[in-house]
C-alpha positions as CSV (number, residue, x, y, z in Angstrom):
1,X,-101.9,-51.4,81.3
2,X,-98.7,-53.7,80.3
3,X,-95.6,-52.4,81.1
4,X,-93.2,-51.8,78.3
5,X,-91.0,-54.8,78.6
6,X,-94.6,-57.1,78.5
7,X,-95.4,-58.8,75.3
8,X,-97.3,-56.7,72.8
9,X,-100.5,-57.9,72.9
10,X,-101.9,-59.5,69.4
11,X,-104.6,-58.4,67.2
12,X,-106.6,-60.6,65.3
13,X,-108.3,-59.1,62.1
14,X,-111.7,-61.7,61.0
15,X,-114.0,-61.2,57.8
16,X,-117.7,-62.2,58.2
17,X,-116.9,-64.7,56.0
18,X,-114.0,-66.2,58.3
19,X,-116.0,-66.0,61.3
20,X,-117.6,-69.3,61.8
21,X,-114.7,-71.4,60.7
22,X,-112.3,-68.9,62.8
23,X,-114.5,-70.0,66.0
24,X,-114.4,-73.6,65.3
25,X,-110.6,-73.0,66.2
26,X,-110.3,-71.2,68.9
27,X,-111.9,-73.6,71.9
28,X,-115.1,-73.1,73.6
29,X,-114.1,-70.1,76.1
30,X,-113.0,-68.0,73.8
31,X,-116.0,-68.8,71.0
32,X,-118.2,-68.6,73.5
33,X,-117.4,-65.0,74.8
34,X,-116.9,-63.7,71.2
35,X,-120.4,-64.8,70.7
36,X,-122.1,-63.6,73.7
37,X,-120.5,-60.2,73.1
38,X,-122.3,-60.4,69.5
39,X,-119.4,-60.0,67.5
40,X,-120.0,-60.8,63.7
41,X,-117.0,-59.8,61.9
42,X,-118.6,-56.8,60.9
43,X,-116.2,-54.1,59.5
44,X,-114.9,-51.8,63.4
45,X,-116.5,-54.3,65.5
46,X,-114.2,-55.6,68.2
47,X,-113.9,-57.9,70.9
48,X,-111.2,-58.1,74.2
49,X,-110.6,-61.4,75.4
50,X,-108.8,-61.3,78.8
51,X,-107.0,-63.0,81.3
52,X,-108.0,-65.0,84.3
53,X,-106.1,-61.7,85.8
54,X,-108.4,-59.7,84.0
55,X,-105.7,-58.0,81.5
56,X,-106.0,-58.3,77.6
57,X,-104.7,-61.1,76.1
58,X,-105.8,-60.7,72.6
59,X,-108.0,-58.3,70.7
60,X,-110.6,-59.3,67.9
61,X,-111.2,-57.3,64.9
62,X,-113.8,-57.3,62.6
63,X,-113.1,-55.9,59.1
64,X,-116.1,-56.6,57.3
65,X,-115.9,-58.3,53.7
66,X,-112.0,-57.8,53.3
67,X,-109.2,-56.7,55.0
68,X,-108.0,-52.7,54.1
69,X,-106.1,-49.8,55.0
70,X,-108.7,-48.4,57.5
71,X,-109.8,-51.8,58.7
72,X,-108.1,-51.1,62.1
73,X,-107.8,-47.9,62.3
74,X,-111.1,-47.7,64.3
75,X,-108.8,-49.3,67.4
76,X,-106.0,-46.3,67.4
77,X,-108.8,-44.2,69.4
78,X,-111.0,-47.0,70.8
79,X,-108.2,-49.5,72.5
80,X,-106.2,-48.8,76.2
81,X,-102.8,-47.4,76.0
82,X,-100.2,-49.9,75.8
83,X,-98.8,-52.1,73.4
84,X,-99.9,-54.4,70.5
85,X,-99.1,-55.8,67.1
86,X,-101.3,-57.3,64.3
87,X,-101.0,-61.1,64.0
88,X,-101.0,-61.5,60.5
89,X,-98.7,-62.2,57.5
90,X,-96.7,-59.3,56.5
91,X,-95.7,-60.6,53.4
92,X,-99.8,-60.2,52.3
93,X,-100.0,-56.7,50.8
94,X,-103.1,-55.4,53.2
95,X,-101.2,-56.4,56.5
96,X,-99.0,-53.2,56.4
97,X,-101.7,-51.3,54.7
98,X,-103.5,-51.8,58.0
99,X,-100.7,-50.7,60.0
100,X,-100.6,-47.6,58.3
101,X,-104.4,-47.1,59.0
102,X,-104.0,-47.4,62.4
103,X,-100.6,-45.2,63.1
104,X,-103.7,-42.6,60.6
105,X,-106.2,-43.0,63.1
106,X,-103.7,-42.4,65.7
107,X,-103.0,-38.9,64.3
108,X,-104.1,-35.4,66.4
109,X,-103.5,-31.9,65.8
110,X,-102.8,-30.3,69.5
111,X,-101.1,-27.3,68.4
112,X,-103.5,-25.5,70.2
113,X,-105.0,-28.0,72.7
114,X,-104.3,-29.4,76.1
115,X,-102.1,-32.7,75.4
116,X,-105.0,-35.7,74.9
117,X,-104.4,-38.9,76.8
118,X,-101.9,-41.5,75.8
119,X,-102.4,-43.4,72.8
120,X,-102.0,-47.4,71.9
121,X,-98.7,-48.1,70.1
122,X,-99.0,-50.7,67.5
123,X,-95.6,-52.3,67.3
124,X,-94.0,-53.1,64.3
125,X,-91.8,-55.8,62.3
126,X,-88.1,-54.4,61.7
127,X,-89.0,-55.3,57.7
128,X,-92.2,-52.6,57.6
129,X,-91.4,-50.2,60.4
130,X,-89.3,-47.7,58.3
131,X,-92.0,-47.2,55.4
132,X,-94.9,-47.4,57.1
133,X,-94.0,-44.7,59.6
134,X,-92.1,-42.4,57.0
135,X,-95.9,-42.6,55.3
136,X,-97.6,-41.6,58.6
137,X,-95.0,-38.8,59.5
138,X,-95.8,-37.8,55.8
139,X,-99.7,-37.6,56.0
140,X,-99.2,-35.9,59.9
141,X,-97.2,-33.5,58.0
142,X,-99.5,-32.5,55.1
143,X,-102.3,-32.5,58.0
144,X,-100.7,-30.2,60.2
145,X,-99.3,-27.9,57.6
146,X,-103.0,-27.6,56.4
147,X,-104.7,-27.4,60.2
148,X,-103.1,-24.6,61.4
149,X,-104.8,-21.1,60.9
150,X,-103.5,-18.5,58.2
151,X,-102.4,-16.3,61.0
152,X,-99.4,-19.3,61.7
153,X,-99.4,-20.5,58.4
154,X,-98.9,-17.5,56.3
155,X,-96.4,-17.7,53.1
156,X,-93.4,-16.7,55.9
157,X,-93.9,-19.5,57.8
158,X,-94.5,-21.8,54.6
159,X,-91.2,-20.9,53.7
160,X,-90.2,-21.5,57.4
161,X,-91.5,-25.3,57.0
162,X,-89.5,-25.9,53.7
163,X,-86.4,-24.4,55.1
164,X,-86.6,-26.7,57.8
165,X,-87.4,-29.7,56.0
166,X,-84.5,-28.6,53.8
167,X,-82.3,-28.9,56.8
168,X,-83.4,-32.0,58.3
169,X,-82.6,-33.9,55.0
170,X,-79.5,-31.8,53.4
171,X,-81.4,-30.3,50.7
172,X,-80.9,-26.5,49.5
173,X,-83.0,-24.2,50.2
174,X,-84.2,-20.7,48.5
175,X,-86.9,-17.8,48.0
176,X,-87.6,-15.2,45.8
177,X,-89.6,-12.6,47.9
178,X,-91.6,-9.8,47.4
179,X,-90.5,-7.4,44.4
180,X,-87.4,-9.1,43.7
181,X,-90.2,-11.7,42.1
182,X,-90.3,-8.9,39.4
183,X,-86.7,-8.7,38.9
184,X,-86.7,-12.6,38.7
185,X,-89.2,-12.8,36.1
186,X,-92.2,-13.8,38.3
187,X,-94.8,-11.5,37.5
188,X,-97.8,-13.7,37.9
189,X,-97.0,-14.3,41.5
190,X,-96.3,-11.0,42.8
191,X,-99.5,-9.9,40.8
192,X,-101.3,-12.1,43.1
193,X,-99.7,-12.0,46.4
194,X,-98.9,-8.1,46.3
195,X,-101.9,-6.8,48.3
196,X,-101.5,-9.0,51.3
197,X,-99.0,-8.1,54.0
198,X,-97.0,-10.8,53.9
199,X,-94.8,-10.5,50.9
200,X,-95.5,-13.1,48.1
201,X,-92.3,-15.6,47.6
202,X,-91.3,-18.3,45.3
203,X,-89.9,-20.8,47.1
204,X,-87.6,-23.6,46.2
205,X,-86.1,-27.0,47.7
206,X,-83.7,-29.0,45.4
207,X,-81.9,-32.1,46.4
208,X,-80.1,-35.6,45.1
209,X,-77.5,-36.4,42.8
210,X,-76.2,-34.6,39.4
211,X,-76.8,-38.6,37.8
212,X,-80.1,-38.9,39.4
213,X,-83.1,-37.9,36.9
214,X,-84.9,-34.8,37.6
215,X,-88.3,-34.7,39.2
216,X,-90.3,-31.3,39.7
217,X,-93.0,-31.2,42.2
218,X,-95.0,-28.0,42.3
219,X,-97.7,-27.2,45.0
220,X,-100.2,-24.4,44.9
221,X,-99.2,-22.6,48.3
222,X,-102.4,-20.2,49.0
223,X,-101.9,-19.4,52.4
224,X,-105.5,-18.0,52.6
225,X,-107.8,-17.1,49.8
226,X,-110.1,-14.1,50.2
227,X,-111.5,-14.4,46.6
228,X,-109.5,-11.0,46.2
229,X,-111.7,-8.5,45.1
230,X,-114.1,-10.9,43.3
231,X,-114.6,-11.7,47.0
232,X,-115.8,-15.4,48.7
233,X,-119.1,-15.6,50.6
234,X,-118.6,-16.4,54.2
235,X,-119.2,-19.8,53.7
236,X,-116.6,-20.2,51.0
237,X,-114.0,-18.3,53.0
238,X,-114.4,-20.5,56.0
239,X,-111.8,-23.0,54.9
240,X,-109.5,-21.3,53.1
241,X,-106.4,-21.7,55.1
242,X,-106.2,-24.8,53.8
243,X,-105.9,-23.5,50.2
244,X,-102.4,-24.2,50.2
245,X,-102.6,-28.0,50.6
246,X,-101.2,-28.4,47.2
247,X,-98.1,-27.1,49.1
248,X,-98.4,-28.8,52.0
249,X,-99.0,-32.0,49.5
250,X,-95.9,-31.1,47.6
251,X,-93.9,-31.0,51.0
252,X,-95.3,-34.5,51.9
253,X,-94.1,-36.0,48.6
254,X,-90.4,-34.0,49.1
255,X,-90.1,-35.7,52.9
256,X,-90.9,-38.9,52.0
257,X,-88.5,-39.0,48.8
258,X,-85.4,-37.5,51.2
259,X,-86.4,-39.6,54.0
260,X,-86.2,-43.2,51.6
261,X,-83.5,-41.5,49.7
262,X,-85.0,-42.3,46.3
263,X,-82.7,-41.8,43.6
264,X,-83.9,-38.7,41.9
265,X,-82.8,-35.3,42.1
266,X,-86.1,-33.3,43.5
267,X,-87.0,-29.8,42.5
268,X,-89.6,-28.5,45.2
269,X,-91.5,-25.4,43.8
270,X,-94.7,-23.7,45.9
271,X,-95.4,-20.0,44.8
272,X,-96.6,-18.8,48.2
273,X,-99.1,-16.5,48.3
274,X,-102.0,-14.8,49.9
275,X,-105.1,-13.3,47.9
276,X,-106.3,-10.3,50.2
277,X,-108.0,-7.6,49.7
278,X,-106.5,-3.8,49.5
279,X,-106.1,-0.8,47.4
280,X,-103.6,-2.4,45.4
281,X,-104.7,-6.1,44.4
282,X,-105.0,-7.2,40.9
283,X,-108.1,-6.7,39.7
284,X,-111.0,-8.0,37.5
285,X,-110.3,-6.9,33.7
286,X,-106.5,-6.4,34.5
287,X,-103.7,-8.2,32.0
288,X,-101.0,-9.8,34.0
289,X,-97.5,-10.9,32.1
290,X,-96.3,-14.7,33.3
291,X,-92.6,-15.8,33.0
292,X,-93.5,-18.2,30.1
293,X,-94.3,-14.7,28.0
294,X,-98.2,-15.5,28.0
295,X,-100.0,-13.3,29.4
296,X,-103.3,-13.1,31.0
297,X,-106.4,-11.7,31.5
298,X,-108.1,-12.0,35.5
299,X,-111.5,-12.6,33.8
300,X,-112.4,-13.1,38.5
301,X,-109.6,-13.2,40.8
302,X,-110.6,-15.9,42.9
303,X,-109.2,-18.1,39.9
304,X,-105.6,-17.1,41.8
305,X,-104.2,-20.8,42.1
306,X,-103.9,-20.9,38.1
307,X,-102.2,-18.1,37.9
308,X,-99.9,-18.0,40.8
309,X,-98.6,-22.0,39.6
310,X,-98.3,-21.0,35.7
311,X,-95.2,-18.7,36.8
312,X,-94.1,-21.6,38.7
313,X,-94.6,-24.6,35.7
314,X,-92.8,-22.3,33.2
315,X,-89.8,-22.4,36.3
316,X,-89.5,-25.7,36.1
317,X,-90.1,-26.7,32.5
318,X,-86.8,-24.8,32.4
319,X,-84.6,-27.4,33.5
320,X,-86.4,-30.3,31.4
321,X,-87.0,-32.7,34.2
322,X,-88.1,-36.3,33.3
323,X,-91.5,-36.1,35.5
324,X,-94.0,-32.3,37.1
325,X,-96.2,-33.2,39.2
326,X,-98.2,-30.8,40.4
327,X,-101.1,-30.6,43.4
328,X,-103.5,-27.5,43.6
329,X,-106.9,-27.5,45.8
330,X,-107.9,-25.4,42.4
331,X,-111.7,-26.0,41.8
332,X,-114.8,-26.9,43.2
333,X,-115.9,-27.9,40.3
334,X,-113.6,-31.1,40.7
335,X,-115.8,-31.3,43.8
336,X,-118.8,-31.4,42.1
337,X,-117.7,-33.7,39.8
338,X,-115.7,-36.3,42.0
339,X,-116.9,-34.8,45.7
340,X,-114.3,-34.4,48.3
341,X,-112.5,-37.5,49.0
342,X,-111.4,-38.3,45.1
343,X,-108.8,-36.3,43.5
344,X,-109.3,-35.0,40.2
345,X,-106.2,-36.7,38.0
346,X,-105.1,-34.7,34.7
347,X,-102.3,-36.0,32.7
348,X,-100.6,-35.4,29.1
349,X,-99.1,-39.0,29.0
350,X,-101.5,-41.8,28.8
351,X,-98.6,-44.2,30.6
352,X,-97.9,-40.9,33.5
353,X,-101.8,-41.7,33.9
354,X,-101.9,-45.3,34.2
355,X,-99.3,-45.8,36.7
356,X,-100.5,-42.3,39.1
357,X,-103.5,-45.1,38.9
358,X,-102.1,-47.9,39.3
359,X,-99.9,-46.9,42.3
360,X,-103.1,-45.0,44.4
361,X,-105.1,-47.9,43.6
362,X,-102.2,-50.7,45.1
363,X,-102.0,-48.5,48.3
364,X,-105.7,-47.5,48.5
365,X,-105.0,-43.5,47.7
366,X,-107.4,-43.8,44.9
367,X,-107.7,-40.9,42.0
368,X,-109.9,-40.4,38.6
369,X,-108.6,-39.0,35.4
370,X,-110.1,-36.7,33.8
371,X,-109.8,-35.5,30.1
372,X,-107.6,-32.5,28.8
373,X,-110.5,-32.1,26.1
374,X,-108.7,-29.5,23.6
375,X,-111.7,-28.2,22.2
376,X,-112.2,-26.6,25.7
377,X,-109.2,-25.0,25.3
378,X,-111.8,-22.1,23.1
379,X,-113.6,-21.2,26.9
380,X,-110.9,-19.3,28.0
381,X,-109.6,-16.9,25.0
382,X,-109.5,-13.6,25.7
383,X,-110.2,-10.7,23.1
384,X,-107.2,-8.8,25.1
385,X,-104.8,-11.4,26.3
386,X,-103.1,-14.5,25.1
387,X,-105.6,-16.0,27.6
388,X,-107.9,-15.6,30.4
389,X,-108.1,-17.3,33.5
390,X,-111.4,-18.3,33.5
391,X,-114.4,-20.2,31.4
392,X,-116.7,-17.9,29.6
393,X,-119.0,-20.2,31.2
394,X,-119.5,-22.1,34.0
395,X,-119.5,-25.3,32.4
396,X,-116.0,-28.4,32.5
397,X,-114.3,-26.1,35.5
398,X,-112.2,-28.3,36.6
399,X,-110.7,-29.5,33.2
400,X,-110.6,-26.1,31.5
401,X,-108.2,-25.0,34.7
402,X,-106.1,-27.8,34.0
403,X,-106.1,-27.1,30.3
404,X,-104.7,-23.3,31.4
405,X,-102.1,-24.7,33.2
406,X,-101.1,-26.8,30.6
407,X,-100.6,-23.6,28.2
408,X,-97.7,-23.0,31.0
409,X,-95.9,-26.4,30.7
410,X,-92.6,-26.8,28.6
411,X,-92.9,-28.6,25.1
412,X,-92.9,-32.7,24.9
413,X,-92.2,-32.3,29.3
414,X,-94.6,-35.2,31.2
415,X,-96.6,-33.6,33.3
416,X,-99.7,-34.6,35.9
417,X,-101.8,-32.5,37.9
418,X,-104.0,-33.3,40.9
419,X,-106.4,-31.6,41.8
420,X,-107.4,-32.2,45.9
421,X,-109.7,-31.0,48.1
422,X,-106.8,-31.7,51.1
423,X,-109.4,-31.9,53.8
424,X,-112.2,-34.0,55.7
425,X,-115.4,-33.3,55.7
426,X,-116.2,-35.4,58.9
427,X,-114.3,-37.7,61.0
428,X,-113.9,-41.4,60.1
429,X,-111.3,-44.0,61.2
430,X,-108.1,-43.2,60.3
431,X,-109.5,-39.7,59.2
432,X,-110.2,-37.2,61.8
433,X,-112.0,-34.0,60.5
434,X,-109.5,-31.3,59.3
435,X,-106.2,-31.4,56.8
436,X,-105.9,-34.5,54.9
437,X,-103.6,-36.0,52.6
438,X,-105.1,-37.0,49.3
439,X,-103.0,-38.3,46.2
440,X,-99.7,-37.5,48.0
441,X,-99.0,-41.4,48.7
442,X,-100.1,-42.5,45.5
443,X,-97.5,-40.3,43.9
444,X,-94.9,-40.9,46.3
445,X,-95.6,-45.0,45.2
446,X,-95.8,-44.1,41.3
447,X,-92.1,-42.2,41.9
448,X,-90.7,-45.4,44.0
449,X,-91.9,-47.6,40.8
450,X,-90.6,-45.7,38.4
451,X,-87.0,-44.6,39.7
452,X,-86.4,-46.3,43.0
């Protein structure tokens, strides 16, 4: 392995398209070995050519038809420890992009494992280190966050996290918790939260300058979703400590902002919850008041999300701020619709829109909109309530949650929602299977566009 004042040693990223003309140059050692080790260029194919010591003198990279944010990654888990950098032009817009993918694929949650081996390090120009590894700290966060087990990751220790990251960037800090969220005029939360034994909490992070414009970020902070007494199958359950990765998304978004000191002031809200089951959750048929004065009918109680963030839109529509964003993991039906990598993008702003777009589709953190189709807004009257928090049918799920938490946003305020599955289905490069990060950069991008 090199020793740490050796050379890092170069990667070389090659198209199939390249490949022949690439040989050409390299002299006939080298093209010969590439091609008796039957490399083609194809996308996670690599090649070590060594020494006449036998140590690596250069690595080749195949990335397919074009070069892209997990066309390395593949090498953070298949190269030797030691060091290397990627020979490339950092002024093209896919060279840090990769180096991002592979400080991803580098990524492991050990909380409760034996310490794997050591990694590669891919070393880094002075010009690109800082943002590329406040991305990857950002993503490892929202991964970890969402990895670890409701029994360590319970709204207590969600506030825990925020009070820390609070601290580590000079931001303020605050809950509301348990039935002081009644006294505050949070009923929708504590209606929620109430049965579980952890206390529900609103918690709150706010930081920047009194001149800076105001930018709410919201995230849906389900600790662990039972279905409440409309109760989940098995399957369903499974994965439900990770039904507050709208939190852990919104927390992601908060650290990178601090950490590049954008110049907004940041309102951080996540209504932490968890929907269990005991003698005094909320129930089916039961109307529940909201701080914007709505109130509510629980037409099924595993439509918790909803409710739990309308208390906490209505908070932050109260200080006007220029830009909510919120994140939820809030339906499967955006699942059905987009499946699990593709977050579900709502907006009331057709510009808001464009640019959330625009900016995931620049750093490959891609979304789809969706409509806010007002007719829909019909499917979820109630005969008892100002509204009910669920569909009288089981068609549009996704959209007619969105249009419900619209009902809950201030007059002429911008506003977006995601709506992310925050998870892997199976391992791939740069991916491993668990927590994942999915909109967060995008938004972080659309933000550094618009106010940095």
């Amino acid at each position: 392995m090199p020793t740490d004042s050796a050379p890092p040693i170069p990667i070389v990223t090659v198209t199939e398209s390249e490949l022949d003309a690439w040989l050409e140059r390299q002299g006939e050692p080298a093209a010969a070995w590439i091609r008796a080790n039957q490399f083609e260029g194809k996308a996670g194919q690599q090649c070590r050519i060594a020494t006449a010591e036998g140590r690596i003198e250069r690595v080749v990279c195949g990335v397919g038809e074009g070069r892209s944010l997990y066309a390395i990654a593949p090498l953070a888990t298949t190269l030797p420890p030691g060091r290397y950098r990627l020979d490339a032009d950092w002024d093209e817009p896919a060279t840090p992009l990769m180096a991002l993918g592979f400080e991803l694929g580098r990524y492991r949650f050990e909380r409760y494992l034996t310490p794997a081996a050591e990694q590669p390090e891919l070393v880094l120009p002075e010009s690109a280190a800082a943002e590329i590894q406040a991305l990857a700290r950002a993503v490892a966060l929202v991964r970890d966050l969402v990895n670890t087990p409701a029994e360590d990751m319970g709204p207590a220790h969600l506030a825990e996290a925020l009070a820390a990251l609070a601290a580590a960037h000079g931001a303020e800090f605050s809950q509301v918790v348990g039935r002081e969220l009644l006294r505050e005029g949070y009923p929708a939360i504590h209606a929620v939260g109430r049965a579980a034994e952890a206390p529900p909490r609103l918690l709150e992070l706010r930081w920047g300058q009194p001149e800076h414009p105001l930018v709410a970020v919201i995230g849906k902070g389900v600790c662990f979703d039972t279905g409440g007494l409309d109760l989940k199958s098995a399957d369903n359950m499974r994965l439900m400590k990770k039904d507050m990765g709208g939190a852990a998304h919104a927390f992601g978004v908060a650290q990178l902002v601090m950490e590049r000191r954008l110049p907004v002031r940041l309102l951080v809200l996540v209504p932490a919850v968890e929907n269990a089951v005991a003698g005094n959750a909320y129930r089916p048929g039961d109307v529940v008041a909201t701080r914007r004065g709505l109130s509510v009918e629980i037409g099924n109680t595993d439509a918790e999300g909803r409710v739990v963030l309308a208390d906490a839109l209505a908070r932050a529509s109260e200080e006007r701020p220029a830009v909510v964003i919120d994140f939820a993991t809030l339906t499967g039906a955006a699942r059905v619709a987009l499946g699990p990598d593709l977050p579900a993008l709502f907006a009331n702003r057709d510009e808001l829109a464009d640019g959330l777009l625009e900016a995931g589709v620049k750093i490959e953190d891609p979304m789809w909109r969706l409509p806010l189709y007002a007719p829909y807004r019909e499917l979820f009257k109630s005969p008892v309530a100002d509204l009910c928090n669920v569909s009288s049918t089981t068609f549009a799920g996704s959209i007619v949650a969105a249009l419900f938490l619209e009902r809950f946003v201030g007059e002429g305020l911008e506003w977006a929602h995601l709506d992310t599955f925050a998870w892997s289905r199976t391992a791939q490069p740069g991916r491993p299977l668990g927590g994942d990060a999915q909109g967060m950069r995008a938004v972080y991008e659309y933000l550094s566009r618009r106010f940095g």
